[in-house]
C-alpha positions as CSV (number, residue, x, y, z in Angstrom):
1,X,-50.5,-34.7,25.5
2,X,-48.8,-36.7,23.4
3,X,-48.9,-34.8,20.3
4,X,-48.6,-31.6,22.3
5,X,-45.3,-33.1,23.3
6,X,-44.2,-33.8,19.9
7,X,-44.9,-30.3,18.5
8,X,-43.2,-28.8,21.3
9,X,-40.2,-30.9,20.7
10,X,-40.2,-30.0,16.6
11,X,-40.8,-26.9,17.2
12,X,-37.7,-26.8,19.3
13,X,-35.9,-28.5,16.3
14,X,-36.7,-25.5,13.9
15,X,-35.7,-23.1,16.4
16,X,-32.1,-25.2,16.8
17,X,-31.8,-25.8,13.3
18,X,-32.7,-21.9,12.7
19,X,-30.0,-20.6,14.9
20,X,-27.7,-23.3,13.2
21,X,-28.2,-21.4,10.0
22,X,-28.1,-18.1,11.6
23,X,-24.7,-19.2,13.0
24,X,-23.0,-20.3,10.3
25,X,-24.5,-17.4,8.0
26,X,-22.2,-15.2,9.8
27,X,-18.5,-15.2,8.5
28,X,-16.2,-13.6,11.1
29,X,-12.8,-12.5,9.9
30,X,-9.3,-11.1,11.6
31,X,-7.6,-7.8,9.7
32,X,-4.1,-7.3,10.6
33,X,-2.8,-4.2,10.3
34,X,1.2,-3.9,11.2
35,X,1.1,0.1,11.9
36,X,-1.0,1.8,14.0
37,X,-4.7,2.3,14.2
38,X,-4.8,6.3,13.2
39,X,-2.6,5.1,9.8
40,X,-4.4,6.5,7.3
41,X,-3.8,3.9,4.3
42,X,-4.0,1.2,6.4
43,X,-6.3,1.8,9.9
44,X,-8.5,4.8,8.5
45,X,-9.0,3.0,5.4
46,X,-9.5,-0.2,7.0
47,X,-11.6,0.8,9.8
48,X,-14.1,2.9,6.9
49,X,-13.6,-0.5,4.9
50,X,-15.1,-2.7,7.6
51,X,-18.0,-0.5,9.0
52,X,-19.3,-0.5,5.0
53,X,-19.2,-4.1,4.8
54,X,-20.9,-5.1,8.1
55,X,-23.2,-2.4,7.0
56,X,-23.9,-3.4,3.4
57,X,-24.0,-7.5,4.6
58,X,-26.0,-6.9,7.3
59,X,-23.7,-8.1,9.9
60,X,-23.5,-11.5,8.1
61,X,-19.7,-10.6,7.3
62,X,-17.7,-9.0,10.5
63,X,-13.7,-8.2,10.3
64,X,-12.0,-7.9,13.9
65,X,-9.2,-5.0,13.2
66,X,-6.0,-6.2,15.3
67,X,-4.1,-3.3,14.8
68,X,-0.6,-1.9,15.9
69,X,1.9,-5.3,14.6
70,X,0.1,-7.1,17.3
71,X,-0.7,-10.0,14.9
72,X,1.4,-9.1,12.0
73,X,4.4,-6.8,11.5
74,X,4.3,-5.4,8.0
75,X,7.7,-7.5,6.7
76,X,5.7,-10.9,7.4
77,X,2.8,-9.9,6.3
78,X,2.8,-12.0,3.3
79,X,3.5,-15.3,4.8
80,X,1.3,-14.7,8.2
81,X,-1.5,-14.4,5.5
82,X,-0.6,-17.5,3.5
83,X,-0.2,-19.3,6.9
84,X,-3.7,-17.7,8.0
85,X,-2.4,-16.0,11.4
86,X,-5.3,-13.7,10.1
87,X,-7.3,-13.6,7.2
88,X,-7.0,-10.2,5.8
89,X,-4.4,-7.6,6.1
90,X,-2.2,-4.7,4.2
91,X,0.8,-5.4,2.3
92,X,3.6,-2.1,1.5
93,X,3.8,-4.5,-1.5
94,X,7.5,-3.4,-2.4
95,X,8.9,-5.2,0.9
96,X,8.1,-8.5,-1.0
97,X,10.1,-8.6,-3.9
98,X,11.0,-12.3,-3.9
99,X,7.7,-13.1,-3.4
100,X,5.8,-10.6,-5.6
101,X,7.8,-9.4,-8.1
102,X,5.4,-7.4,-10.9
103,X,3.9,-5.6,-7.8
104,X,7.2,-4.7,-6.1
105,X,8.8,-3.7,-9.2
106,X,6.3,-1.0,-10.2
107,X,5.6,-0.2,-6.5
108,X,9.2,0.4,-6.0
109,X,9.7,2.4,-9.0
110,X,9.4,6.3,-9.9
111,X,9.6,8.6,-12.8
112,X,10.8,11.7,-12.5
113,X,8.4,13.2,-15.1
114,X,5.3,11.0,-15.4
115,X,5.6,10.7,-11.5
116,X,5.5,14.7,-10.9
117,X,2.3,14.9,-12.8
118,X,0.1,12.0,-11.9
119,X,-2.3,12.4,-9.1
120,X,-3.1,10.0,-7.0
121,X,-7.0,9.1,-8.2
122,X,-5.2,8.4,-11.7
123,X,-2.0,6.4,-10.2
124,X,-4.7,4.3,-8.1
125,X,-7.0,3.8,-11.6
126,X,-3.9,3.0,-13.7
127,X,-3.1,0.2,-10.6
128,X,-6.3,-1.1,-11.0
129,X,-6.5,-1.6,-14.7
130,X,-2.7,-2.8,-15.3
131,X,-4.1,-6.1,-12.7
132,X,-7.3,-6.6,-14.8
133,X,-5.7,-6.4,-17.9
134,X,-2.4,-8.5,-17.2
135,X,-3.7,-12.1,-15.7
136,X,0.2,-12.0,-14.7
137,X,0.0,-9.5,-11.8
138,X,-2.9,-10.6,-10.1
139,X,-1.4,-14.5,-11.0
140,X,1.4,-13.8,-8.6
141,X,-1.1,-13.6,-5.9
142,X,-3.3,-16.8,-6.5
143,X,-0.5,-19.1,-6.9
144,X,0.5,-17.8,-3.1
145,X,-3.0,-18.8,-2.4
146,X,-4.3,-14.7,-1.8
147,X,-6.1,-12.6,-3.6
148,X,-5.7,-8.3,-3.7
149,X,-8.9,-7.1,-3.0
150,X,-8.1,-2.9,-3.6
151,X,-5.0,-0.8,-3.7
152,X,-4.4,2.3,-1.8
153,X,-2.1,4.9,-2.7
154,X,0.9,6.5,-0.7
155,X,2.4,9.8,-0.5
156,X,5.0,10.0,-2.9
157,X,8.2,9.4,-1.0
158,X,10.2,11.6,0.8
159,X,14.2,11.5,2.5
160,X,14.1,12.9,6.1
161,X,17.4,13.3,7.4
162,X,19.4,14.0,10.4
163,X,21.8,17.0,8.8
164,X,20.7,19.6,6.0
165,X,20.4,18.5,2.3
166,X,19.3,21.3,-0.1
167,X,20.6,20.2,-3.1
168,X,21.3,16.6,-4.7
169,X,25.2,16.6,-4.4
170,X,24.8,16.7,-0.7
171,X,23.0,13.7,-0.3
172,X,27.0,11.8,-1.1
173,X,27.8,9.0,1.3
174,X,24.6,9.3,3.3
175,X,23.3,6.4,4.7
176,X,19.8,6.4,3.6
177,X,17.3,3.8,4.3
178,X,15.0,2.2,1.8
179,X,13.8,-1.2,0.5
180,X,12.8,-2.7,-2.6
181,X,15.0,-3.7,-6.0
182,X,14.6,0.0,-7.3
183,X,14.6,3.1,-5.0
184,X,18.1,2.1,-3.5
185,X,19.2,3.3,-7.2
186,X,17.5,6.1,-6.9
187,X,19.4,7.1,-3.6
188,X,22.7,5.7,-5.0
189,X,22.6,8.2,-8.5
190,X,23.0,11.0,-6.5
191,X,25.8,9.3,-4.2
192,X,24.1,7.5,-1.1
193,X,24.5,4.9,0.7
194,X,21.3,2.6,0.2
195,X,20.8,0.4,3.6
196,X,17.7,-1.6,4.5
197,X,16.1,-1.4,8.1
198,X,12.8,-2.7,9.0
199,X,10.1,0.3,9.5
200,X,10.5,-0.2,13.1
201,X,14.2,0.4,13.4
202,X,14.0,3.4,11.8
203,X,14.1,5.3,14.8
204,X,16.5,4.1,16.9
205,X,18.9,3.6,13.7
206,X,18.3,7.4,12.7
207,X,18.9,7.9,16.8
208,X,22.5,6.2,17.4
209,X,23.8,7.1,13.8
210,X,23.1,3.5,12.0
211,X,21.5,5.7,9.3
212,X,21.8,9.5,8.2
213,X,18.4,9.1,6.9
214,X,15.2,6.9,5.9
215,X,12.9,7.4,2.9
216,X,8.9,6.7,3.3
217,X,6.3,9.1,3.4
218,X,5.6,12.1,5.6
219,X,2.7,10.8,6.8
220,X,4.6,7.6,7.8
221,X,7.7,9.8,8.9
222,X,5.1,11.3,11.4
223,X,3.5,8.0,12.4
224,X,7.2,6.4,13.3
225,X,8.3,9.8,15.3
226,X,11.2,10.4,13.1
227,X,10.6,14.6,13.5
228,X,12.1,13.7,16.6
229,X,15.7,12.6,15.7
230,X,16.2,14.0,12.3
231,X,14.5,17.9,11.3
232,X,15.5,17.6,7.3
233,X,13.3,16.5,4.7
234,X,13.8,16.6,1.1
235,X,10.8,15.8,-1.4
236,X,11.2,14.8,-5.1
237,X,9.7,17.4,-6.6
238,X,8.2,20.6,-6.8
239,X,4.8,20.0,-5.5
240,X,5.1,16.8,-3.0
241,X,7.1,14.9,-5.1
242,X,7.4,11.7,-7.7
243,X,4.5,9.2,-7.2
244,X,5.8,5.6,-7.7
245,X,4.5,3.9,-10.5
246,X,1.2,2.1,-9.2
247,X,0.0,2.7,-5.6
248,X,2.4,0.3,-3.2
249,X,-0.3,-0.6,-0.6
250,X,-2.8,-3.7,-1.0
251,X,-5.2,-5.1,0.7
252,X,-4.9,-8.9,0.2
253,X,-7.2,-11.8,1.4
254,X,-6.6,-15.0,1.7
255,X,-8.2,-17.2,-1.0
256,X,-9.6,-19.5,1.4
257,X,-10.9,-17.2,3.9
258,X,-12.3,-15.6,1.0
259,X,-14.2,-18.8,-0.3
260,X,-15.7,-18.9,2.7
261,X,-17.8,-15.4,2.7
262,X,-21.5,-16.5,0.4
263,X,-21.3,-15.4,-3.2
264,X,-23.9,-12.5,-2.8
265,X,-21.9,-11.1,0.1
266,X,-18.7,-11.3,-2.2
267,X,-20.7,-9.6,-4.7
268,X,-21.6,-7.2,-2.3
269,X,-17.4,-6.5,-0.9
270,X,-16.5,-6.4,-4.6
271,X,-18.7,-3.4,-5.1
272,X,-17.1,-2.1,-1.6
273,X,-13.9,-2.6,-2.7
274,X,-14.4,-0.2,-6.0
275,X,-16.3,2.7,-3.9
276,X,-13.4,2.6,-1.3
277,X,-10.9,3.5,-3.9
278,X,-11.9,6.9,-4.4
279,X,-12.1,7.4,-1.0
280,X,-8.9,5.9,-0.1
281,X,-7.4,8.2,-3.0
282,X,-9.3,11.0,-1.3
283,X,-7.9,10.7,1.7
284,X,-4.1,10.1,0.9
285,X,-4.3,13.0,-0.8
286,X,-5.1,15.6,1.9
287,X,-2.8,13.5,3.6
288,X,0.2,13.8,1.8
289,X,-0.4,17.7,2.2
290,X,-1.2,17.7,5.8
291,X,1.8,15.5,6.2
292,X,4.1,17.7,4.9
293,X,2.6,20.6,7.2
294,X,2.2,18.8,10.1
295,X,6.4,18.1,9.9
296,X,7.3,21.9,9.1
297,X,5.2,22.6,12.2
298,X,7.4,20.4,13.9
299,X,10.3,22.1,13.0
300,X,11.1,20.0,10.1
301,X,13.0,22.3,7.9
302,X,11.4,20.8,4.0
303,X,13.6,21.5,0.8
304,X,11.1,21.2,-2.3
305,X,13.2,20.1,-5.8
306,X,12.4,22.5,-8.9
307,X,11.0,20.7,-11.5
308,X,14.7,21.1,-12.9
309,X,16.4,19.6,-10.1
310,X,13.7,16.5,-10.5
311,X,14.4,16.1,-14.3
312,X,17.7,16.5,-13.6
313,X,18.0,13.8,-10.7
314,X,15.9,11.6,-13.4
315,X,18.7,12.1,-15.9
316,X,21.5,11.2,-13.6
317,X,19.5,8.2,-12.1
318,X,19.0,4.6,-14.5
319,X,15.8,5.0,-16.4
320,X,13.5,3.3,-13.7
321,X,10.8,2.3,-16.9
322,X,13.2,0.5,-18.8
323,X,14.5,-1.1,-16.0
324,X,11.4,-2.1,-14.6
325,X,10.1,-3.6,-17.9
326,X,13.6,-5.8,-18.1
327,X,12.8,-6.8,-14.6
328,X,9.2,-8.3,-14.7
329,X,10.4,-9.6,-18.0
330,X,13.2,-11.9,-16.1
331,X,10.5,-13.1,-13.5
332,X,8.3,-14.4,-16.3
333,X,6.2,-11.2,-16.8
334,X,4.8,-9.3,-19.4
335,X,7.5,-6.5,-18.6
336,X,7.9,-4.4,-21.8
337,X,3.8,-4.7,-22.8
338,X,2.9,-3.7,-18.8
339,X,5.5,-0.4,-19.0
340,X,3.8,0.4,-22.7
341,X,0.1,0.5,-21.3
342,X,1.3,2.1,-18.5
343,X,2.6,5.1,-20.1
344,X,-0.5,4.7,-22.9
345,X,-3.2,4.8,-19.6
346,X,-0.5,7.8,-17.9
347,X,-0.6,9.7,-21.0
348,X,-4.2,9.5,-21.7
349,X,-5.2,9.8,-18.4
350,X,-2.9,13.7,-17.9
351,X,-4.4,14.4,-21.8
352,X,-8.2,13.7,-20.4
353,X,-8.9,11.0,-23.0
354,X,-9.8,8.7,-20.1
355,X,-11.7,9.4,-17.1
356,X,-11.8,6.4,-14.9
């Protein structure tokens, strides 16, 4: 009895110390995601994201998506992170410029030329070889204590405004929105009025006449409801417009939270993370097209630039390259070597020499 006793009672020890190990094999994360769920970059992606990791580990890795600026609104995105109010989420990289300023200056930036003939699988590549290859831009990241786990790229940007605007000259004295170091110069070449409102204020500030209009992307025009106080849109090009120089959305982790997850399930979200580029790619690309649609069928009268009025905005605006280079430069960046490979990876990825 007495050794039937004992075995009963180490038995029960295996089974605790078993479901001990089980426990504490299972890392459970928090994504926050400051738009809403049906966001394409950052809820369809995410949600596609997350059911391919708890897939692929086997449900030893499981991300809770808090979704809708419940946790995080996307302008504290960055420090909520760092502070750990969750342990993943999606930065619109370009709001951060004091904080991350490689990625904000080339997320912030267009070309006129280069960015009418990317596409959005070749931006997305060039993204992810300019962080490899510069220990710089992914540097800015560590020392906050996150890491960028994949980029996702946007629509190129688009004005939607309140009153008609058909051609450059009537865009003079407008109040437009937008954010980062760069695209305010864009809107102030051709004589607006640059002004920075939070994503969430757009509305109501295109409502009571705080702004004459906002530039973001269609699909995020449609997300924020802005078809319903302003039915103008003007895109910066002559198919959907000027791609910014790397794709402006990341998906950042923080370091510790990452640390955390086993190596073989790191190993295992690395390999995610490449695979859900191309689809990420995928899908902003049929969005950017269905965006545009979707708003005409709201009555959204859209005004397409020639590929002469682009060029000629591009002349007429500072060269955003050069500028861009000088500007990583003064944060302590590799500015003038990042724009060169840039254009070498643009060029040869438009000429078919490379094929990421």
């Amino acid at each position: 009895m007495k050794f039937r006793a004992i075995s009963h009672f180490a038995s029960a020890a295996i089974l605790a110390a078993g479901l001990s190990t089980s426990a504490q094999a299972q890392v459970n994360l928090v994504y926050a995601n400051g738009y809403a769920r049906n966001h394409a970059q950052v809820g369809v992606v995410a949600d596609e994201w997350i059911k391919r990791i708890e897939a692929e580990t086997q449900g030893r890795v499981k991300v809770r998506h808090v979704f809708g600026g419940s946790l995080l609104k996307p302008e504290n995105m960055i420090e909520g992170l760092r502070g750990r109010t969750a342990d993943i989420g999606t930065a619109v990289v370009s709001f951060f410029p004091g904080q991350l300023p490689i990625s904000a200056t080339l997320a912030g930036s267009t070309d006129m030329e280069l960015g009418n003939k990317l596409d959005m699988k070749g931006l997305t590549a060039i993204t992810m070889k300019l962080l490899a290859e510069f220990p710089e831009f992914a540097g800015e990241y560590t020392k906050l204590g996150l890491k960028v786990l994949f980029w996702v790229p946007t629509p190129p940007y688009s004005i939607i405004t309140k009153a008609p605007v058909t051609k450059l000259d009537e865009f003079r004295g407008k109040k437009i929105r937008t954010f980062g170091n760069v695209l305010p110069q864009l809107v102030n070449s051709v004589g607006g009025v640059p002004v920075s409102v939070a994503f969430g204020e757009i509305y109501t500030s295109l409502q009571t006449g705080v702004l004459d209009g906002a530039l973001t992307d269609p699909p995020a025009m449609l997300v924020g409801r802005f078809d319903e106080v302003a039915k103008h849109a003007v895109l910066t090009g002559p198919g959907l417009g000027a791609l910014t120089l790397i794709a402006p959305v990341a998906y950042i982790v923080n370091l510790e939270s990452w640390n955390r997850i086993p190596a073989q399930d790191r190993a295992i979200i690395e390999k995610i993370n490449n695979d859900i580029i191309a689809f990420g790619a995928e899908l902003m690309t049929g969005e950017a097209s269905k965006g545009v649609a979707t708003l005409e069928g709201k009555g959204v009268k859209v005004t397409r630039l020639s590929a002469a009025e682009a060029s000629a905005w591009g002349k007429v605006a500072p060269d955003f390259m050069k500028l861009a280079g000088e500007g990583i430069t003064k944060a302590g960046g590799p500015g003038e070597r990042m724009i060169a490979r840039y254009r070498e990876l643009a060029g040869d990825y438009l000429s078919g020499k490379w094929k990421p």
